[in-house]
Backbone and ligand atoms as CSV (ligand in chain L), in Angstrom:
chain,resi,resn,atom,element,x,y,z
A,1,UNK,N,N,-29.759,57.043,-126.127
A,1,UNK,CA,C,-30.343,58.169,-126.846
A,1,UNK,C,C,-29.278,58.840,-127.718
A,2,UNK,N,N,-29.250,59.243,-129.202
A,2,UNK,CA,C,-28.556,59.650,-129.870
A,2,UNK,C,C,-28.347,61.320,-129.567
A,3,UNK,N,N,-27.310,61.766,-129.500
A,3,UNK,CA,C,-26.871,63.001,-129.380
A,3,UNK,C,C,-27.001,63.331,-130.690
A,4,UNK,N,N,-26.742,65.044,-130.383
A,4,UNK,CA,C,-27.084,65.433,-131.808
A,4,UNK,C,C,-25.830,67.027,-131.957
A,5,UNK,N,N,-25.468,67.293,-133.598
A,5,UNK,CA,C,-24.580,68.373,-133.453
A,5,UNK,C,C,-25.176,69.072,-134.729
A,6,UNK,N,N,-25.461,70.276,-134.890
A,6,UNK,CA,C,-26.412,70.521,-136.025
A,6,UNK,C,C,-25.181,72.042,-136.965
A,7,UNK,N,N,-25.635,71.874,-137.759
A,7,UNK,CA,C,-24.728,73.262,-138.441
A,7,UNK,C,C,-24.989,74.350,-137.785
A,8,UNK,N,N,-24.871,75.448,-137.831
A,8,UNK,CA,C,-25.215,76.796,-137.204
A,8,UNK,C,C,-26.404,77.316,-137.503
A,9,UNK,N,N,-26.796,77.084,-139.380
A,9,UNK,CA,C,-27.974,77.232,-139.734
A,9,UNK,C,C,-29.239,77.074,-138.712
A,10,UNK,N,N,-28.973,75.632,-138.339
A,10,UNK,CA,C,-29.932,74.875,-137.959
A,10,UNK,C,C,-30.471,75.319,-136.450
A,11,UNK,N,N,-30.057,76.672,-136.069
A,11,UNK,CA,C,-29.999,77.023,-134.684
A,11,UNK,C,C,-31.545,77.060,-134.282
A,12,UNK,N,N,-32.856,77.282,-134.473
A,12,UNK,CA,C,-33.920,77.049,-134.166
A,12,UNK,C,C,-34.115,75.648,-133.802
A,13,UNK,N,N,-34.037,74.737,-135.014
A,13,UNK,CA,C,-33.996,73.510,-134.918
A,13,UNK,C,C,-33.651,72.578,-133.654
A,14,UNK,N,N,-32.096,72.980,-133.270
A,14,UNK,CA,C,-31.440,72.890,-132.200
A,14,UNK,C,C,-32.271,73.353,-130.686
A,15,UNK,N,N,-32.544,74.653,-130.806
A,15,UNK,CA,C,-33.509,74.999,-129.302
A,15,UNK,C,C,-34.556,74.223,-129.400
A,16,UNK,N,N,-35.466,73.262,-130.514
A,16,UNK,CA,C,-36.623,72.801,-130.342
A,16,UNK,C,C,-36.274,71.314,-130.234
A,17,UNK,N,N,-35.093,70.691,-130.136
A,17,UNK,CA,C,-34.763,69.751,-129.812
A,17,UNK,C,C,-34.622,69.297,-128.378
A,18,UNK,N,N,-33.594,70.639,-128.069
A,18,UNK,CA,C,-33.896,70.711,-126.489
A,18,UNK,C,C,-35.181,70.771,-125.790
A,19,UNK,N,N,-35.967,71.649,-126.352
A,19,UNK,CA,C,-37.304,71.851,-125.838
A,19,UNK,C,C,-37.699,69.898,-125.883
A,20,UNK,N,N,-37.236,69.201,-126.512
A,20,UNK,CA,C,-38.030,67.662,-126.276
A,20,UNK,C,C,-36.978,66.934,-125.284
A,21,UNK,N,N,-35.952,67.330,-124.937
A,21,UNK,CA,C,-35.153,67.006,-123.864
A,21,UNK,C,C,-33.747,66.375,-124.737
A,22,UNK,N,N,-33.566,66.995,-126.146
A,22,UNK,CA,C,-32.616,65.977,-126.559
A,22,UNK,C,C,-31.297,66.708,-126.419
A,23,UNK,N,N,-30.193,66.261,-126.565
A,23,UNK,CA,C,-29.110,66.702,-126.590
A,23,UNK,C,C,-28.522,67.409,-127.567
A,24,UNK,N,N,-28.714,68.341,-128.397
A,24,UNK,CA,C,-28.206,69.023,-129.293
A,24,UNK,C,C,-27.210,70.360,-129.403
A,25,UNK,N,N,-26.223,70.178,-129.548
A,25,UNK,CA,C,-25.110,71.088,-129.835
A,25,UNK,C,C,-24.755,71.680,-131.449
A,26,UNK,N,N,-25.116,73.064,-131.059
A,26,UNK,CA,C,-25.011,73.579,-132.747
A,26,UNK,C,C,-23.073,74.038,-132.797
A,27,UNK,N,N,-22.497,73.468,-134.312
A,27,UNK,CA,C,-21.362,73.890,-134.677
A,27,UNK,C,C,-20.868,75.151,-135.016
A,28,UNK,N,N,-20.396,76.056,-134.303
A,28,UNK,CA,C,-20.392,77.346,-134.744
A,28,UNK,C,C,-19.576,77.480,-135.882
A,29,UNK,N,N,-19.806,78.659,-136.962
A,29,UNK,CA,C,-19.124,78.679,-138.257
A,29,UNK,C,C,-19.455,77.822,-139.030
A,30,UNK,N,N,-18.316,77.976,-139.965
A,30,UNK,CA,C,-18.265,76.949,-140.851
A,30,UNK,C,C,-18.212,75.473,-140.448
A,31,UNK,N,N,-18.846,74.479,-141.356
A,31,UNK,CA,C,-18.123,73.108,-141.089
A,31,UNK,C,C,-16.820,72.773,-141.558
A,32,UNK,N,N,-16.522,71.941,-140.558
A,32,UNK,CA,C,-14.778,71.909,-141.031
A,32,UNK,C,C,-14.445,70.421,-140.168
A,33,UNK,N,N,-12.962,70.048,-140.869
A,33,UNK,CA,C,-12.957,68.800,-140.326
A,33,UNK,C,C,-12.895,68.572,-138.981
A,34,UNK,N,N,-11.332,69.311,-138.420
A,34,UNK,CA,C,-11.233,69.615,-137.220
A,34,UNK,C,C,-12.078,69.309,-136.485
A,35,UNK,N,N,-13.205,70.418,-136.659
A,35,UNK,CA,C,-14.316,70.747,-135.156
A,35,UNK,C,C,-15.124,69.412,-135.424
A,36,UNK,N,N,-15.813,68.744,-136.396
A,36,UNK,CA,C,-15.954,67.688,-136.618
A,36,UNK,C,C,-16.298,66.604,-136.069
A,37,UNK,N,N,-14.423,66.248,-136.124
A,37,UNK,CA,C,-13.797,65.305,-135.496
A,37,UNK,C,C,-14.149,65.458,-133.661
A,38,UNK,N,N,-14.044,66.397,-133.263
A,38,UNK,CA,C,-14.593,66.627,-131.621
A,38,UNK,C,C,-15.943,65.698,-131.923
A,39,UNK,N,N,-16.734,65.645,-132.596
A,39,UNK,CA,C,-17.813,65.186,-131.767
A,39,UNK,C,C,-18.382,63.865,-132.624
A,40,UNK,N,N,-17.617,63.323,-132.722
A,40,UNK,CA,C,-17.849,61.796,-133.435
A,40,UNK,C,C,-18.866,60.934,-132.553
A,41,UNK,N,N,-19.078,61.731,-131.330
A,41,UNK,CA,C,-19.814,60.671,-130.869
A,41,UNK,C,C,-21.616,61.076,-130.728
A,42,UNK,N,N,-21.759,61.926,-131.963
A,42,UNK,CA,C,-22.845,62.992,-132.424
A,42,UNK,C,C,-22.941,62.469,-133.700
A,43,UNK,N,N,-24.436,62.567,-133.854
A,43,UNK,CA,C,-24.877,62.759,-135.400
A,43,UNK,C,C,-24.822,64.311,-135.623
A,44,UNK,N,N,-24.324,64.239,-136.857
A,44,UNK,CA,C,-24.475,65.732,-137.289
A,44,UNK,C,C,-25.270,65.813,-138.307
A,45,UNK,N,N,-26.223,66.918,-138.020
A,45,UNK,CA,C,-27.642,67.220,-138.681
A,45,UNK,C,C,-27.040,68.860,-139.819
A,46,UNK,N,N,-27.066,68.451,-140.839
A,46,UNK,CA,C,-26.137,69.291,-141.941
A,46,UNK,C,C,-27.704,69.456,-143.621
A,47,UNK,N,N,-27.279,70.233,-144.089
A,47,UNK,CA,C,-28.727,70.375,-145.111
A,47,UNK,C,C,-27.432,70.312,-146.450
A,48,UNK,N,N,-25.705,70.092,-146.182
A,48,UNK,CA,C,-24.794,70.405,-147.227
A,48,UNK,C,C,-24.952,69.238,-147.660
A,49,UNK,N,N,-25.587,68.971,-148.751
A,49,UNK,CA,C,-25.245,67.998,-150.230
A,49,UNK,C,C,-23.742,67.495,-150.613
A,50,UNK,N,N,-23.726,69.259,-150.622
A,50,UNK,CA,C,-22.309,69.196,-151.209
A,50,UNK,C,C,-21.094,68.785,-150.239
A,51,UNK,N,N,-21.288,68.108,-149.083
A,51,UNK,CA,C,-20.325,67.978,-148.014
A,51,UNK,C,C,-20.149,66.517,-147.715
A,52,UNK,N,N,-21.404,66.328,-148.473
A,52,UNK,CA,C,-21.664,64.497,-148.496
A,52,UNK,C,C,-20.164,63.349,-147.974
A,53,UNK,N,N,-19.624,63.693,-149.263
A,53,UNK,CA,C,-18.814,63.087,-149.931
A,53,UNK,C,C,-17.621,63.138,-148.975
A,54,UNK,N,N,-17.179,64.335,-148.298
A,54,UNK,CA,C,-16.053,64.372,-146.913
A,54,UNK,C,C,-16.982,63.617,-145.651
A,55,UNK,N,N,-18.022,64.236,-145.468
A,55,UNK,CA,C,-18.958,63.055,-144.268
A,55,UNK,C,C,-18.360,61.574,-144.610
A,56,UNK,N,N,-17.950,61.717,-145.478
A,56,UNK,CA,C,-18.088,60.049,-145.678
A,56,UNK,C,C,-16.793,59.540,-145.380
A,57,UNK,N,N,-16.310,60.361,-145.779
A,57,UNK,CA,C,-14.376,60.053,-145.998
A,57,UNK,C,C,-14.112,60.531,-144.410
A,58,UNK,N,N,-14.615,61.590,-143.976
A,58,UNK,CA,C,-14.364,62.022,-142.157
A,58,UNK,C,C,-15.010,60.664,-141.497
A,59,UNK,N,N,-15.625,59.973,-141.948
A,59,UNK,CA,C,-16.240,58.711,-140.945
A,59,UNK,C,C,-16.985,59.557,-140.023
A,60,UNK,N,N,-17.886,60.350,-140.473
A,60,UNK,CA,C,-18.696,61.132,-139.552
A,60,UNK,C,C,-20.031,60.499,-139.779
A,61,UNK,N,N,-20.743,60.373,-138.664
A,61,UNK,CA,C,-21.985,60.126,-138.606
A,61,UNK,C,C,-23.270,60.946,-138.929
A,62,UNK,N,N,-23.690,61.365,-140.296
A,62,UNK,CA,C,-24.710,62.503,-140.186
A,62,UNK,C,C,-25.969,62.079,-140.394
A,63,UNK,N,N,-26.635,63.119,-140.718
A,63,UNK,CA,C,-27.911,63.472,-141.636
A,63,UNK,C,C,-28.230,64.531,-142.502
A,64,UNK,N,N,-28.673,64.152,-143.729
A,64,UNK,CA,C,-28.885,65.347,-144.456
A,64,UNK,C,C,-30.093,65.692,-144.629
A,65,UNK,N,N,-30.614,66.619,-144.350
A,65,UNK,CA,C,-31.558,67.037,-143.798
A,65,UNK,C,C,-32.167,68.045,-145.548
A,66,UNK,N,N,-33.426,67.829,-146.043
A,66,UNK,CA,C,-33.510,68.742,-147.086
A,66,UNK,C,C,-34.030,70.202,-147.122
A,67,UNK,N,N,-33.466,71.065,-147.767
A,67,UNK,CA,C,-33.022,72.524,-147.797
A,67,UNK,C,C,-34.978,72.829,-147.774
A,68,UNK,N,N,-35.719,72.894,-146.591
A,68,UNK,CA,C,-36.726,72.914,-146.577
A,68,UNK,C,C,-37.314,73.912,-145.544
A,69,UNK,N,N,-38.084,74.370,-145.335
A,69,UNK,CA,C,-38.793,75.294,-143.814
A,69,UNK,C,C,-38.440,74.719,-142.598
A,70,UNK,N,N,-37.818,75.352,-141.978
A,70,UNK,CA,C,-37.239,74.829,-140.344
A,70,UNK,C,C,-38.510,73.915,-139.916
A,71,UNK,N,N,-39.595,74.615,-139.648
A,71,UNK,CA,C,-40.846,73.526,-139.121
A,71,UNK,C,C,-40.707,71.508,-139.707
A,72,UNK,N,N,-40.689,72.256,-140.996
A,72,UNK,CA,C,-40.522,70.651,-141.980
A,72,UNK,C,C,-39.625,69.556,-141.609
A,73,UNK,N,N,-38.479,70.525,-141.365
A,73,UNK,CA,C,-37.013,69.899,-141.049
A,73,UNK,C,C,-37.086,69.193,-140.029
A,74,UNK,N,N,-38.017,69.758,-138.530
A,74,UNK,CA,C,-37.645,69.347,-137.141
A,74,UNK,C,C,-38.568,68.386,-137.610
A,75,UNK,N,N,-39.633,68.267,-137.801
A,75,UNK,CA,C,-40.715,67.433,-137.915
A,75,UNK,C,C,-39.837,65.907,-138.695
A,76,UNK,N,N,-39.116,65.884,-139.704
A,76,UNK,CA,C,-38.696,65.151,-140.240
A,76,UNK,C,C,-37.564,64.234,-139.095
A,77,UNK,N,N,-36.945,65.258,-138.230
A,77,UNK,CA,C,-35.533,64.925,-137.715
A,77,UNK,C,C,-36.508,64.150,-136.777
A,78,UNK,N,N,-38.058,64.452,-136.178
A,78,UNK,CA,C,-38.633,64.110,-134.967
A,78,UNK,C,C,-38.661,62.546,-135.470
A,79,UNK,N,N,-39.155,62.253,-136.654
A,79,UNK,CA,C,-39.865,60.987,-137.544
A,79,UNK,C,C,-38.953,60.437,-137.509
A,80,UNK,N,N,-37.699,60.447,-138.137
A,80,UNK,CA,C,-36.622,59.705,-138.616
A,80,UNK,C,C,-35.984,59.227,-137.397
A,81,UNK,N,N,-35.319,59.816,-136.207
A,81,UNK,CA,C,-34.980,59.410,-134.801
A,81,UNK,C,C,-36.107,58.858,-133.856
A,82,UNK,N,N,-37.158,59.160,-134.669
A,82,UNK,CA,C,-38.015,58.167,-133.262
A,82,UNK,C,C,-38.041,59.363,-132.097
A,83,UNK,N,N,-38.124,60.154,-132.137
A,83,UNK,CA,C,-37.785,61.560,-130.609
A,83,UNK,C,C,-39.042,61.778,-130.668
A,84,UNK,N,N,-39.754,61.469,-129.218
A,84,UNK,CA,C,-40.781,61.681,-128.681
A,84,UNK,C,C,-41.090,62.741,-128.658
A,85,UNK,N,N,-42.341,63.067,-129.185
A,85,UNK,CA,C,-42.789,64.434,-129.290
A,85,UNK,C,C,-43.449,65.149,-128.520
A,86,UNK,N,N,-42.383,65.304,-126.977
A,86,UNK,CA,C,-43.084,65.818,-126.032
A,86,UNK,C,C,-42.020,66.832,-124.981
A,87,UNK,N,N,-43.049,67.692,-124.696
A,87,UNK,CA,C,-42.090,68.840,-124.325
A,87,UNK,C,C,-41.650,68.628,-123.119
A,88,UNK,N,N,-40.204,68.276,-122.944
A,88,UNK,CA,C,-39.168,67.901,-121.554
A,88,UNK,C,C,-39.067,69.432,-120.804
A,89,UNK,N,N,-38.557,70.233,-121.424
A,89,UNK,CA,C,-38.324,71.312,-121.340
A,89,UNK,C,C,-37.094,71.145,-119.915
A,90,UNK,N,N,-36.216,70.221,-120.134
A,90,UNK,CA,C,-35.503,70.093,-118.977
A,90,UNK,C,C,-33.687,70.537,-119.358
A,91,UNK,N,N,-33.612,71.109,-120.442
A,91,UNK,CA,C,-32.587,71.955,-121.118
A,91,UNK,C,C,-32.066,73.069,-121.468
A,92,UNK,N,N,-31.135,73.228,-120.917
A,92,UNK,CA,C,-31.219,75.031,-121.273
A,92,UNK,C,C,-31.027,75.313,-123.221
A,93,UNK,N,N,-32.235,76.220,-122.907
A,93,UNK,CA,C,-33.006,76.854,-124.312
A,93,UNK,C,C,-31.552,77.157,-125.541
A,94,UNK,N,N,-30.602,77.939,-124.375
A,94,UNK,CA,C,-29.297,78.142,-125.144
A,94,UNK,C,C,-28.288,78.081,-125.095
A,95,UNK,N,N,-27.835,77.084,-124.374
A,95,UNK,CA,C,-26.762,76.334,-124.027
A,95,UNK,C,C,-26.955,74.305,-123.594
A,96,UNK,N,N,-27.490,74.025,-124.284
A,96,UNK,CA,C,-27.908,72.826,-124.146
A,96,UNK,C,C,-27.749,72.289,-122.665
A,97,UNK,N,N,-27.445,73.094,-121.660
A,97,UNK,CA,C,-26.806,72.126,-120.485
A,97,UNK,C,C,-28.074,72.047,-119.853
A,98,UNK,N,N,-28.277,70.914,-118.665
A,98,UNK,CA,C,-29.219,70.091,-117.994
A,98,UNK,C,C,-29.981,71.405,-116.987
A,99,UNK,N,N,-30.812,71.506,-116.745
A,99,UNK,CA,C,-31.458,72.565,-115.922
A,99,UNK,C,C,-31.690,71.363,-114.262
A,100,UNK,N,N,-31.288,72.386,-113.326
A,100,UNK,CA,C,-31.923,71.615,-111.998
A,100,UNK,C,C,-32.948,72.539,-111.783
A,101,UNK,N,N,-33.528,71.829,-110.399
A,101,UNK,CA,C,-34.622,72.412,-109.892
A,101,UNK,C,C,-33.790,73.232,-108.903
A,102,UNK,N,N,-34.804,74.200,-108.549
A,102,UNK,CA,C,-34.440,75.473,-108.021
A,102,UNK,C,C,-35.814,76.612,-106.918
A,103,UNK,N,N,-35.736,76.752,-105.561
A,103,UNK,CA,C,-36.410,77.222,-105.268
A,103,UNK,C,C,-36.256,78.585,-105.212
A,104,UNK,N,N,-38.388,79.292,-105.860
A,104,UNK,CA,C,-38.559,80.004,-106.211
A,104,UNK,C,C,-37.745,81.140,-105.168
A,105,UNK,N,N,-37.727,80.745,-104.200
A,105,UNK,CA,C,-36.951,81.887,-103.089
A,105,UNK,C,C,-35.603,82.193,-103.466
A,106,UNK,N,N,-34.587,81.446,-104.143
A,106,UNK,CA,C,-33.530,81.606,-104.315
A,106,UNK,C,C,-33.754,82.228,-105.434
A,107,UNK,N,N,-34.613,82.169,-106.674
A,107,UNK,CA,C,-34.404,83.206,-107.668
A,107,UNK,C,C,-35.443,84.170,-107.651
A,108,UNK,N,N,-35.257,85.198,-106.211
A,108,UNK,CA,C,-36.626,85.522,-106.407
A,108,UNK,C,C,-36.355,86.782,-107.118
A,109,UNK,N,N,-35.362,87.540,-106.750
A,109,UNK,CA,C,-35.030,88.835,-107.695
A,109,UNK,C,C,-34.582,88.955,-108.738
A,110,UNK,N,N,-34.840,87.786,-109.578
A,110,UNK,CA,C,-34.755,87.372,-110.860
A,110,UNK,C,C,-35.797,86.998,-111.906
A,111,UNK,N,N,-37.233,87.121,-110.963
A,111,UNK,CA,C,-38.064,87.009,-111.363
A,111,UNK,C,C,-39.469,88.332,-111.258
A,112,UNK,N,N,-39.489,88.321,-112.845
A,112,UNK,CA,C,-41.052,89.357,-112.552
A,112,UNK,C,C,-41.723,89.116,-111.793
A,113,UNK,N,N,-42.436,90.024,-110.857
A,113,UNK,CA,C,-43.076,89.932,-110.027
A,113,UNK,C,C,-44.385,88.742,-110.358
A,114,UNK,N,N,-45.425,88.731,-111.273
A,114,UNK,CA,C,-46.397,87.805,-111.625
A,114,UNK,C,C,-45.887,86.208,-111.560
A,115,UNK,N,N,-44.496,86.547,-112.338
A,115,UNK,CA,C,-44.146,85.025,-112.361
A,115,UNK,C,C,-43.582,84.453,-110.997
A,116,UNK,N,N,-43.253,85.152,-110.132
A,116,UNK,CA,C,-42.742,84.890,-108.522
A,116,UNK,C,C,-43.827,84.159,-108.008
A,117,UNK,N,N,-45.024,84.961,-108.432
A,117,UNK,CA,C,-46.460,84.412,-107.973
A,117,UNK,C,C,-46.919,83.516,-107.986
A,118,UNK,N,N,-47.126,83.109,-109.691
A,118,UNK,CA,C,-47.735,82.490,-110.208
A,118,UNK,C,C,-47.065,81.117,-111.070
A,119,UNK,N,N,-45.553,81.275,-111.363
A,119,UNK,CA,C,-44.661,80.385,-111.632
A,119,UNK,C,C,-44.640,79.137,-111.025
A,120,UNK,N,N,-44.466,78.417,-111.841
A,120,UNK,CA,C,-44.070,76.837,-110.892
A,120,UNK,C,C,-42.920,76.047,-111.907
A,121,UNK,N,N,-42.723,75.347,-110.732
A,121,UNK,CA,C,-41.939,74.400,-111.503
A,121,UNK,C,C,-40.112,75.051,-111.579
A,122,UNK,N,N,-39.928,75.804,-111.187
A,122,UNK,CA,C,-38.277,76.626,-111.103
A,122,UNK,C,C,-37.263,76.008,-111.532
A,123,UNK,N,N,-36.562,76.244,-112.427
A,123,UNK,CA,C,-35.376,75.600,-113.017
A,123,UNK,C,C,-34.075,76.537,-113.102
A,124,UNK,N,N,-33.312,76.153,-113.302
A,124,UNK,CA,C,-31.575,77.139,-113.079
A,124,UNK,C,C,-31.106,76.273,-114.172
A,125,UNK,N,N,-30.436,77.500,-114.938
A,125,UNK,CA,C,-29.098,76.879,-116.117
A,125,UNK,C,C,-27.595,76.730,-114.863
A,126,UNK,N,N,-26.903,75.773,-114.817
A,126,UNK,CA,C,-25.566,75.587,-113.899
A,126,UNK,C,C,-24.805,77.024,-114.786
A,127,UNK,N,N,-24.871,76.484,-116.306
A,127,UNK,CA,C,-23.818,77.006,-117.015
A,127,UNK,C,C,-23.962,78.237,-117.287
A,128,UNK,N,N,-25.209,79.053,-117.768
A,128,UNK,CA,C,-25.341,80.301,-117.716
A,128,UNK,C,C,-26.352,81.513,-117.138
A,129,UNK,N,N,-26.857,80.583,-115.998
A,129,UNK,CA,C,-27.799,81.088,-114.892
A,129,UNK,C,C,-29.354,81.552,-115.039
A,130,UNK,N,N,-29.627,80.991,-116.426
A,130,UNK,CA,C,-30.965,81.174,-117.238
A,130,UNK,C,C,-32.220,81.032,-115.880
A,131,UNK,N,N,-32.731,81.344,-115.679
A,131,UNK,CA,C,-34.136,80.588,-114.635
A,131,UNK,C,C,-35.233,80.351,-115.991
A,132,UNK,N,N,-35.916,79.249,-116.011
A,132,UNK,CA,C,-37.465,78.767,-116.477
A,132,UNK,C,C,-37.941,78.787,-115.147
A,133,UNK,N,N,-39.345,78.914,-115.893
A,133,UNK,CA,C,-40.647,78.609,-114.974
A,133,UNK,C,C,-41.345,77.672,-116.132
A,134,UNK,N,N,-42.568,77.269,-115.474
A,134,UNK,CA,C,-44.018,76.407,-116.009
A,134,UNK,C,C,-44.897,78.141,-116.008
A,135,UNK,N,N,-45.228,78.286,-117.107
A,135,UNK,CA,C,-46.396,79.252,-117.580
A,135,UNK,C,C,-46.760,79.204,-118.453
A,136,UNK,N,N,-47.592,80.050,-119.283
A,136,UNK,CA,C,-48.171,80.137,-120.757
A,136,UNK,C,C,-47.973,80.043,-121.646
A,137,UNK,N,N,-46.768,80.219,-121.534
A,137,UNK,CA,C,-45.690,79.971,-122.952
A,137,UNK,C,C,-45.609,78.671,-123.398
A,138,UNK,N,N,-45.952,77.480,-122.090
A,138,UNK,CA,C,-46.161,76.330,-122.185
A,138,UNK,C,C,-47.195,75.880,-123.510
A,139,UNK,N,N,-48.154,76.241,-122.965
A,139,UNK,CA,C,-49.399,75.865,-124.143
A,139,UNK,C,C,-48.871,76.631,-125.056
A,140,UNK,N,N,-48.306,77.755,-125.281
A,140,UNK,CA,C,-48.136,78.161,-126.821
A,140,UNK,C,C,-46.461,77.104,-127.722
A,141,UNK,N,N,-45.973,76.140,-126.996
A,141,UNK,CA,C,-45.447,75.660,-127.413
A,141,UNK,C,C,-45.980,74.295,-127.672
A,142,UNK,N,N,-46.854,73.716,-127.228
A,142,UNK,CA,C,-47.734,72.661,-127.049
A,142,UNK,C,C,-48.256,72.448,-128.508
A,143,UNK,N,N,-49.091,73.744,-129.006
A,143,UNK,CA,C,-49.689,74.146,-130.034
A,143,UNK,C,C,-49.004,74.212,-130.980
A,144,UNK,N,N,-47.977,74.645,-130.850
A,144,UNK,CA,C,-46.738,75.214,-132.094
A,144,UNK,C,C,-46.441,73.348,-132.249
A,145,UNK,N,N,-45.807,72.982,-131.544
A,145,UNK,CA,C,-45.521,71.462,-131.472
A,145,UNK,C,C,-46.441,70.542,-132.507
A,146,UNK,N,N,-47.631,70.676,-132.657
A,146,UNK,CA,C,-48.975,69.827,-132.616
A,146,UNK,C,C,-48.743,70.234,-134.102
A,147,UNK,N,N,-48.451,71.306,-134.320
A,147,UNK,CA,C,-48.819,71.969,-135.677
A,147,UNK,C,C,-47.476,71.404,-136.510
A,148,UNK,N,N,-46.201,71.650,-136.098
A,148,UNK,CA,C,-44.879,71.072,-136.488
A,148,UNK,C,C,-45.309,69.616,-136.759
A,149,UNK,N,N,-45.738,68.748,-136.026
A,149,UNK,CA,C,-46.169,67.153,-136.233
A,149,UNK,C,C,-47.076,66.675,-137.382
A,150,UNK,N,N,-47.654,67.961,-138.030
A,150,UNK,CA,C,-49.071,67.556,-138.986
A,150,UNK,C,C,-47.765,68.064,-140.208
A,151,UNK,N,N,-46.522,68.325,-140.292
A,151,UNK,CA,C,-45.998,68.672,-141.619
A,151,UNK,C,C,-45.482,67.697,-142.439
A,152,UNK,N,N,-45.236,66.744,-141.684
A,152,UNK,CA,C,-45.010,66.169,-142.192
A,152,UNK,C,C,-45.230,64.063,-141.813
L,1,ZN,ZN,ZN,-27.838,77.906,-120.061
């Protein structure tokens, strides 16, 4: 499965990647060679034209992605990689790291009372202690998804 490293711009893009279970790390700042070079073993998802020409000479692996509506963009990045268009949701939202499972008892004072209830499915960020649940938000990403897929 291809990893992915996206400009900073691209930071929506990036959380809805994860949301399909993919690996995506956004570059903070500017692009530059340096930071770059760290992740050669990443496509980097970039909308700079004008950067082409060092991508090429850095021996970096990208994509240029066109200066278009975020929706358009993911939809395109979904087409072009072949990335199944289905919600993993097994990533943390903002820190790309792997979510485990987690019982609801251990995060229980971390959770609104309804969702203690009614939650399923419990997940933990290792790296920055995020909890998911399975709820409603589900289908409203389902939908959002369905709609991203008809753009393109
Ligand atoms: Zn996290």
């Amino acid at each position: 499965m291809k990893k992915f490293l996206l400009e900073a711009d691209l930071h929506r893009i990036a959380q809805w990647l994860r949301f399909l279970g993919q690996d995506a790390l956004l570059l903070s700042g500017p692009i530059e060679k340096r930071k770059l070079l760290k992740y050669l073993d990443r496509v980097f998802i970039t909308t700079s034209r004008r950067l082409e020409g060092h991508l090429k000479a850095w021996d970096v692996d990208y994509f240029l992605l066109p200066r278009e509506n975020w929706k358009v963009q993911l939809c395109l990045l979904i087409r072009y990689f072949g990335i199944k268009p289905e919600l993993r949701l097994d990533r943390c939202y903002y820190c790309n790291e792997k979510l485990m499972s987690v019982d609801r008892e251990k995060v229980k004072d971390r959770l609104p009372p309804l969702v203690y209830i009614y939650g399923r499915d419990f997940t933990l960020c290792p790296s920055c202690g995020k909890v998911y649940w399975k709820g409603s938000h589900h289908e409203r990403l389902k939908s959002q998804l369905e709609e991203i897929l008809k753009l393109c």
